[in-house]
SEMIKOL-912778 format. One record per residue (C-alpha): residue number from 1; residue in one letter; x, y, z. Coordinates in Angstrom, 1 decimal. Layout:
SEMIKOL-912778
<pos NUM	code A	c1 X	c2 Y	c3 Z>
...
END
This chain:
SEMIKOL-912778
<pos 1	code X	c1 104.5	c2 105.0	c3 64.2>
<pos 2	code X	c1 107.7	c2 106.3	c3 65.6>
<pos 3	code X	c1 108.8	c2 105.6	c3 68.9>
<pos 4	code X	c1 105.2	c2 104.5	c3 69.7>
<pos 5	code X	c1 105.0	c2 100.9	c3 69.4>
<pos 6	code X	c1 106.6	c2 97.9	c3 71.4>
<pos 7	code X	c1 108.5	c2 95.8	c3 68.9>
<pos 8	code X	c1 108.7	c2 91.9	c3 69.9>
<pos 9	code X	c1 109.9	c2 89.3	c3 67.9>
<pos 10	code X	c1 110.5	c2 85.5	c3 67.9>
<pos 11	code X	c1 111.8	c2 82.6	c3 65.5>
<pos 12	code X	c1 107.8	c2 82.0	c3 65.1>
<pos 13	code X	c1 104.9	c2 81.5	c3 67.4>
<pos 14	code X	c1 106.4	c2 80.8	c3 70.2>
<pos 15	code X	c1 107.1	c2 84.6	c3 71.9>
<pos 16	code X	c1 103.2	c2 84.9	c3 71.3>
<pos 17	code X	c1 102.8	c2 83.6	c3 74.8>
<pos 18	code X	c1 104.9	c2 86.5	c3 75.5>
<pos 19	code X	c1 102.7	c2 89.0	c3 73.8>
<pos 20	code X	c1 99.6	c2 87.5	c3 75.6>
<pos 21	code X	c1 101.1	c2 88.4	c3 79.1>
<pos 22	code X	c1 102.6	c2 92.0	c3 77.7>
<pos 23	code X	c1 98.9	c2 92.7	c3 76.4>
<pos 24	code X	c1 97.1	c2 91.4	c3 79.3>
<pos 25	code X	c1 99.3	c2 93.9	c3 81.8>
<pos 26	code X	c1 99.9	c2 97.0	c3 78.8>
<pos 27	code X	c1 96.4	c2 96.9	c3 77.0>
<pos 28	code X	c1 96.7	c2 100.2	c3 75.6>
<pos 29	code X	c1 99.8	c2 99.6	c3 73.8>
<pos 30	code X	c1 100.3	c2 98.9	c3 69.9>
<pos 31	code X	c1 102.5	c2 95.7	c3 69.1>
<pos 32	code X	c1 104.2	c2 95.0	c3 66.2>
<pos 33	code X	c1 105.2	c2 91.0	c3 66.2>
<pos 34	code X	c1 107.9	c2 89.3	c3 63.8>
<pos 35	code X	c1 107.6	c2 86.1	c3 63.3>
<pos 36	code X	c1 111.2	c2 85.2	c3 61.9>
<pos 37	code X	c1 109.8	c2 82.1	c3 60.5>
<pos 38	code X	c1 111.7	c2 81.6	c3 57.8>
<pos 39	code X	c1 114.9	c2 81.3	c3 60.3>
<pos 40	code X	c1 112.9	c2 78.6	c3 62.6>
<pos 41	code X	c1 114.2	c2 77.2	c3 64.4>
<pos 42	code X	c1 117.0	c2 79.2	c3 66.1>
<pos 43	code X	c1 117.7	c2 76.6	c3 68.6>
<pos 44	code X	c1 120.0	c2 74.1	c3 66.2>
<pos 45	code X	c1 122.0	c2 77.1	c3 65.1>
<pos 46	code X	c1 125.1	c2 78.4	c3 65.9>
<pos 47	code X	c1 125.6	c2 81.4	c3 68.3>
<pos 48	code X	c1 126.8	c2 83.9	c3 65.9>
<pos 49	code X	c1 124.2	c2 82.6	c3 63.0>
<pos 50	code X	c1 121.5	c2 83.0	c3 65.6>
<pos 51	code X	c1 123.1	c2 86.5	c3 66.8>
<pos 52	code X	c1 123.5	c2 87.8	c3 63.1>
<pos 53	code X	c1 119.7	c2 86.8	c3 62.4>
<pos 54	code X	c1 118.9	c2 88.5	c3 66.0>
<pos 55	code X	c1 120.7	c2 92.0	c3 64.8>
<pos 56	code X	c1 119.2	c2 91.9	c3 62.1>
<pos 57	code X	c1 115.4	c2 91.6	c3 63.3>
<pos 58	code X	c1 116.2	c2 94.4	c3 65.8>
<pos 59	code X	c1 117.9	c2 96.6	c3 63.4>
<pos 60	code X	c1 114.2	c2 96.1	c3 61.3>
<pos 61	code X	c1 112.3	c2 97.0	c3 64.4>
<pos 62	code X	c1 113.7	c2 100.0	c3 65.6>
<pos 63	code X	c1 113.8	c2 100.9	c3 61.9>
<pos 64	code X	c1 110.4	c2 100.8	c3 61.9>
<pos 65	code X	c1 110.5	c2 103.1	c3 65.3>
<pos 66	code X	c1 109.8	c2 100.5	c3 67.8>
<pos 67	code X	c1 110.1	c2 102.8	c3 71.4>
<pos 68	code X	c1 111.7	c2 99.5	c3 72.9>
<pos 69	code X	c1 112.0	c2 95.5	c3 71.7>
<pos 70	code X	c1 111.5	c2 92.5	c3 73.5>
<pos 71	code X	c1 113.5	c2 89.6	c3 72.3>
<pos 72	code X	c1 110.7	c2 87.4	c3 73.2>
<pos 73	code X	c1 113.0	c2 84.4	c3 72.6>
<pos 74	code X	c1 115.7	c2 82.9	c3 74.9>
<pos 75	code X	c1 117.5	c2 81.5	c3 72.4>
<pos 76	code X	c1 118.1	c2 85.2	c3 70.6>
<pos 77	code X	c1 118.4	c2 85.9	c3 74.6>
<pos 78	code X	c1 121.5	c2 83.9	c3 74.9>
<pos 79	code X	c1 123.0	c2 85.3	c3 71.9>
<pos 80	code X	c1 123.0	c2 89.1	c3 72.5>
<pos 81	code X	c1 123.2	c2 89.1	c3 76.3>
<pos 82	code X	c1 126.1	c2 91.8	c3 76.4>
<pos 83	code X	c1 124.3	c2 94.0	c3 73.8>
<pos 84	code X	c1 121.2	c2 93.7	c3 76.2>
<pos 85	code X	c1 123.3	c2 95.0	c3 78.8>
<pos 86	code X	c1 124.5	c2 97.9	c3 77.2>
<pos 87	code X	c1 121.2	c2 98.7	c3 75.7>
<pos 88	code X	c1 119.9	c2 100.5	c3 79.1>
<pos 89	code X	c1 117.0	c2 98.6	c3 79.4>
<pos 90	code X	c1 115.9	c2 99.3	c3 75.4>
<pos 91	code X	c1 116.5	c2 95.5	c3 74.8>
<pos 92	code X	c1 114.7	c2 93.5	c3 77.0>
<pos 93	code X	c1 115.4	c2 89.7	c3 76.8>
<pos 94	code X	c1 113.6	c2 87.3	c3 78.5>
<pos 95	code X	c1 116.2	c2 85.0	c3 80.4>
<pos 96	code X	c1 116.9	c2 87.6	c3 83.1>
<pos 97	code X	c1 113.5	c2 87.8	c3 84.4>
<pos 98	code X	c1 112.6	c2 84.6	c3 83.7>
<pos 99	code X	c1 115.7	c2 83.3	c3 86.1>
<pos 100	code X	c1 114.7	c2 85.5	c3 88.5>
<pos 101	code X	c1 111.3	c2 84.4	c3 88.7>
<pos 102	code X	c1 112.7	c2 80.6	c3 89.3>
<pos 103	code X	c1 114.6	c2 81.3	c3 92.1>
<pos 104	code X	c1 111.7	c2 83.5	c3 94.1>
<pos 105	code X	c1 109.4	c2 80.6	c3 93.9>
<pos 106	code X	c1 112.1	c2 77.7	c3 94.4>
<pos 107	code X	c1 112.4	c2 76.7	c3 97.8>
<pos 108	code X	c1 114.8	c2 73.9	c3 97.7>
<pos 109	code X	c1 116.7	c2 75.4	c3 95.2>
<pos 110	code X	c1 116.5	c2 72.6	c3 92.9>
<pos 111	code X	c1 115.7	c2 73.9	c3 89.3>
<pos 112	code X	c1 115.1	c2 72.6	c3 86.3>
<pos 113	code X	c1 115.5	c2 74.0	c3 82.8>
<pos 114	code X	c1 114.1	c2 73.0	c3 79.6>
<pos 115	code X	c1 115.4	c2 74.9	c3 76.6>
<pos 116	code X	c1 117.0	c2 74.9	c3 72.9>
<pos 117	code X	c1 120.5	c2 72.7	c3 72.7>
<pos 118	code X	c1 122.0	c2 76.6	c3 71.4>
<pos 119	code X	c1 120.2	c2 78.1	c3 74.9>
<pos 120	code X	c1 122.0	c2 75.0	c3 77.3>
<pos 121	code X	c1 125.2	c2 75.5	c3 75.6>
<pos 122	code X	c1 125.6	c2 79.0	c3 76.1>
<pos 123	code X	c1 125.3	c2 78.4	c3 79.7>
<pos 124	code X	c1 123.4	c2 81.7	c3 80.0>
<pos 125	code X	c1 120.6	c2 80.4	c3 83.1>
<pos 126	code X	c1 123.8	c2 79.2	c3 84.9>
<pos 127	code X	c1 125.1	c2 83.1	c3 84.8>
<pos 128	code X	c1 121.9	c2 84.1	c3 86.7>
<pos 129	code X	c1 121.3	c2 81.2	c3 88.7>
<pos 130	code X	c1 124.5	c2 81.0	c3 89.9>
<pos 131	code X	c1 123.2	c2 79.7	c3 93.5>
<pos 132	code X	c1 121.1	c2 76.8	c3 92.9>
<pos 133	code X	c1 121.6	c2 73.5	c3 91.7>
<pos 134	code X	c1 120.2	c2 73.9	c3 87.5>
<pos 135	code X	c1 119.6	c2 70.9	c3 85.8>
<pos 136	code X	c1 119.6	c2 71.6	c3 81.8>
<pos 137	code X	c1 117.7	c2 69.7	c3 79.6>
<pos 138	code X	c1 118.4	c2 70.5	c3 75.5>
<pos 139	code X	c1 114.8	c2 69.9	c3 74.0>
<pos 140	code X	c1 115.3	c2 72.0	c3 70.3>
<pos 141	code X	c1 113.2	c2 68.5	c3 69.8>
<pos 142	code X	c1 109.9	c2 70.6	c3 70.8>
<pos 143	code X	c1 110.4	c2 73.5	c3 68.9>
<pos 144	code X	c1 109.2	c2 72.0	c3 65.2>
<pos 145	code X	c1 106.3	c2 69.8	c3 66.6>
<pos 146	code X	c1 104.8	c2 73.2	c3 68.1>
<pos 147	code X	c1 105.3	c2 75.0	c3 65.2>
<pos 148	code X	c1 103.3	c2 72.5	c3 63.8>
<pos 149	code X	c1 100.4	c2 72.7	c3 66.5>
<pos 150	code X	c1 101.9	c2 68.8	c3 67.1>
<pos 151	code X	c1 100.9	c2 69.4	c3 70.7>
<pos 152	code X	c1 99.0	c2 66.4	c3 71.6>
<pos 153	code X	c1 100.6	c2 63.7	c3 69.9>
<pos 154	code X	c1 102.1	c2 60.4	c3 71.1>
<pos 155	code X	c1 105.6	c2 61.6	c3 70.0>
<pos 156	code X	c1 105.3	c2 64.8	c3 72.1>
<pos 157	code X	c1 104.1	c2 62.6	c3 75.2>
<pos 158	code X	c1 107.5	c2 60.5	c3 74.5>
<pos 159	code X	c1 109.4	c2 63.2	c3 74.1>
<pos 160	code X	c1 107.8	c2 64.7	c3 77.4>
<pos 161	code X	c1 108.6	c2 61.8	c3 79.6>
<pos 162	code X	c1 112.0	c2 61.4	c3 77.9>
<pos 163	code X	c1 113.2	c2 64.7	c3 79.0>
<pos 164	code X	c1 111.9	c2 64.6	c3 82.6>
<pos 165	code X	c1 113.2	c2 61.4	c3 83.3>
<pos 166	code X	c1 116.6	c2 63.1	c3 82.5>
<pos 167	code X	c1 116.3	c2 65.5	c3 85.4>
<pos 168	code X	c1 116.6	c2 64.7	c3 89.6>
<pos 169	code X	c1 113.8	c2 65.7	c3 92.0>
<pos 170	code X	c1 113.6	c2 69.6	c3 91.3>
<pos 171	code X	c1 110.9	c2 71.6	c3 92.9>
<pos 172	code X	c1 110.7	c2 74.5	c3 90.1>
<pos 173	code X	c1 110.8	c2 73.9	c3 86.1>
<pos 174	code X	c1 111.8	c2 76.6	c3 84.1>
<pos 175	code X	c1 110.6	c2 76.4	c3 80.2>
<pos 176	code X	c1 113.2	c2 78.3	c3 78.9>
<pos 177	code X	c1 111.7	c2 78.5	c3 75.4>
<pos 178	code X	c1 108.9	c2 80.7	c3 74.5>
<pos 179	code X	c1 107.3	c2 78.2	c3 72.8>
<pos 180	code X	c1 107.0	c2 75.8	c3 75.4>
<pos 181	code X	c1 104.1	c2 76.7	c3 77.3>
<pos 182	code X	c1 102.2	c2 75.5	c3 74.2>
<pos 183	code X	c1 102.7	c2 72.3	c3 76.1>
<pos 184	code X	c1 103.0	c2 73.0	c3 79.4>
<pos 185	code X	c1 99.1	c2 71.1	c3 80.0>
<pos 186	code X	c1 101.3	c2 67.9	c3 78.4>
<pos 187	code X	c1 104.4	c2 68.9	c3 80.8>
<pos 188	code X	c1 102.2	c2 68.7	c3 83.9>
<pos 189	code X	c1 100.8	c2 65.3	c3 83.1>
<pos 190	code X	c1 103.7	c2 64.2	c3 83.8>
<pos 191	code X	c1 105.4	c2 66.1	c3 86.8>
<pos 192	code X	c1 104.4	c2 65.8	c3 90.7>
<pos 193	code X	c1 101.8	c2 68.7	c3 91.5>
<pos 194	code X	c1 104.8	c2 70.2	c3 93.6>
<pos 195	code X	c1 106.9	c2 70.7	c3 90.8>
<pos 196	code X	c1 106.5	c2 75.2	c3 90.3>
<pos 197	code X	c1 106.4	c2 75.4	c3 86.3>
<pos 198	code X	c1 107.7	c2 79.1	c3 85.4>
<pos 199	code X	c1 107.4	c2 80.6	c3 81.8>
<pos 200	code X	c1 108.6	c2 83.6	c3 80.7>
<pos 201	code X	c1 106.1	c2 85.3	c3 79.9>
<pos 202	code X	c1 104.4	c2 87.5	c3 83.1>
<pos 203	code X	c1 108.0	c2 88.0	c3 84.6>
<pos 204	code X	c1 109.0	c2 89.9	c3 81.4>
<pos 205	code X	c1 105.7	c2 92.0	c3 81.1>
<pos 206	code X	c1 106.5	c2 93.2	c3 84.4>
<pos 207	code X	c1 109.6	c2 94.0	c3 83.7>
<pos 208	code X	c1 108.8	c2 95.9	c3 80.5>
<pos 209	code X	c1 106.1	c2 97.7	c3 82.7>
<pos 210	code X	c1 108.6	c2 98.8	c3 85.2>
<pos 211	code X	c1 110.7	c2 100.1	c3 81.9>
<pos 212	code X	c1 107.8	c2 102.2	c3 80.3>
<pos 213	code X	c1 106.8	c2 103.8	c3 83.5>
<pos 214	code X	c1 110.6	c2 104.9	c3 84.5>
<pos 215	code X	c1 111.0	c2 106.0	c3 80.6>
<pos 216	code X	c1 107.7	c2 107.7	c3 80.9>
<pos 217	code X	c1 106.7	c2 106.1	c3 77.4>
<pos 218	code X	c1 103.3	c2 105.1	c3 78.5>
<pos 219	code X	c1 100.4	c2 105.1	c3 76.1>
<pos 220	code X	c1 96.8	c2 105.8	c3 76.6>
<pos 221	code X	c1 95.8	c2 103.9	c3 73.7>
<pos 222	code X	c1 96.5	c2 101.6	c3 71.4>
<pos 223	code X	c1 95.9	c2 101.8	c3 67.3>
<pos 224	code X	c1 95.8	c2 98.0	c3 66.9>
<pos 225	code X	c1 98.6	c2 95.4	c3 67.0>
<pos 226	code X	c1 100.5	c2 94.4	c3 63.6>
<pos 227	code X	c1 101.6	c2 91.1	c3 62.7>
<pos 228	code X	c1 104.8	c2 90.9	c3 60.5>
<pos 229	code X	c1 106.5	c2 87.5	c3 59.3>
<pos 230	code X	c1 108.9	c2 86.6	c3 56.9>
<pos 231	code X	c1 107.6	c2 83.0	c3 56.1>
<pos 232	code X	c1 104.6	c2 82.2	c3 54.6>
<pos 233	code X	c1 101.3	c2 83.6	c3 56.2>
<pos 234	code X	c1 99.1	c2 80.5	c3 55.7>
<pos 235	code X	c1 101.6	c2 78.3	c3 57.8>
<pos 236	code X	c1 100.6	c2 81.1	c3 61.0>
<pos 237	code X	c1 97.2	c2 81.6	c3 60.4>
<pos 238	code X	c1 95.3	c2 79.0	c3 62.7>
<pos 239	code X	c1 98.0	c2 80.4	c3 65.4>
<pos 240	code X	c1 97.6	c2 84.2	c3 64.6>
<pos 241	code X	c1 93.8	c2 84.3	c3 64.4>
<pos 242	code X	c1 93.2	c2 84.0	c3 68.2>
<pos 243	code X	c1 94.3	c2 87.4	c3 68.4>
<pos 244	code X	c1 93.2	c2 90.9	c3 67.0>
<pos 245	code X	c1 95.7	c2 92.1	c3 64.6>
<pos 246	code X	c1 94.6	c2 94.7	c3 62.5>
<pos 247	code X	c1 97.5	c2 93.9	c3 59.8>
<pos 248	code X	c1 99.4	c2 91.1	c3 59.1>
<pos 249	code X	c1 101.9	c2 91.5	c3 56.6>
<pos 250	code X	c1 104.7	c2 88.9	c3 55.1>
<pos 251	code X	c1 108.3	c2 91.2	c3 54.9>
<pos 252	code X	c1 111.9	c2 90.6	c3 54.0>
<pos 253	code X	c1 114.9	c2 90.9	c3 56.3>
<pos 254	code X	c1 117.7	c2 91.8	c3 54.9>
END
């Protein structure tokens, strides 16, 4: 498997909304997913816990010969961002193109930003949306209900509400957590049909495109995608059979 497989991880399911976009535009190339479940969430940490655990997880992927990694995670995001920089396009996180998305498809420059408390903090959409006006809501409050599959639940609908009532009248709505689309159907129950919602996932497929074709790392096909997690394999497996892995395997991260 060396240097023939696109390593992604996340703190659990929520960078498979990722993986769906990277498959749908690279079908012919093998995956191998980590679900750092054990770690979930990553959103309530601090910034050099979450950037330890994120080391760590990438060490174990290009250990494994991943050809390049997607931190499909914004939180992890925010913790490495100079390390993504100097990685020559090896690391790809998903804030960057996620940002840039927001502010093609904004038109009055109003954005909001739902994310982890850790991903507000760090302030790291404010670095690449430097000219609008961001409005930041810290909603780690999602992250456990998803993991859950509590999508539909009173709670969430509360929770929902709570957070948008928080933010001004925004044209765009970024859901700066990969788990988040998992209730974006909720989200838009509750927004005007104006409001732009933007997820990370198609922006960074792109850009991971554009990387593979300037690297010339391009496959023609693809042996099957692997599943690795380092929590419990029954808490995943309503969420992980929906796709077609051909292994799924529970692994320790030291």
């Amino acid at each position: 498997m060396q240097n023939t497989f696109i390593g992604i991880f996340d703190s659990g399911i929520g960078g498979l909304t990722v993986y769906q976009d990277i498959k749908q535009k690279l079908p012919n190339e093998q995956v191998v997913y980590l679900a750092d479940t054990i770690n979930c969430p990553y959103g309530t940490k601090t910034i050099e816990e979450v950037k330890n655990i994120t080391l760590k997880n990438i060490n174990y992927l290009k250990n494994l010969g991943a050809k390049v990694i997607v931190i499909a995670c914004n939180t992890a995001t925010s913790s490495i961002i100079d390390e993504i920089k100097k990685s020559d396009g090896y690391l790809l996180g998903v804030v960057e193109p996620t940002a840039n998305l927001a502010k093609k498809v904004s038109k009055t420059k109003q954005i909001g930003l739902f994310a982890t408390n850790l991903t507000v903090e760090s302030k790291v959409y404010d670095h690449y949306l430097k000219d609008v006006d961001l409005y930041a809501e810290k909603c780690s409050d999602f992250v456990l209900p998803i993991e859950k599959g509590q999508l539909h639940t009173k709670q969430m609908k509360e929770m929902i509400k709570k957070h948008l009532a928080a933010l001004p009248n925004i044209d765009t709505l970024i859901l700066g957590c990969t788990h988040f689309p998992y209730i974006k159907d909720e989200i838009e129950q509750f927004i005007l049909k104006s409001v732009t919602i933007v997820e990370s996932g198609k922006p960074t497929a792109e850009k991971l495109s554009q990387y593979l074709v300037k690297q010339n790392l391009l496959n023609n096909f693809s042996d099957g995608d692997i599943f690795l997690t380092t929590g419990k394999i029954s808490d995943l497996e309503k969420n992980i059979n929906k796709f077609k892995f051909k292994k799924i395997k529970q692994v320790e991260i030291n």
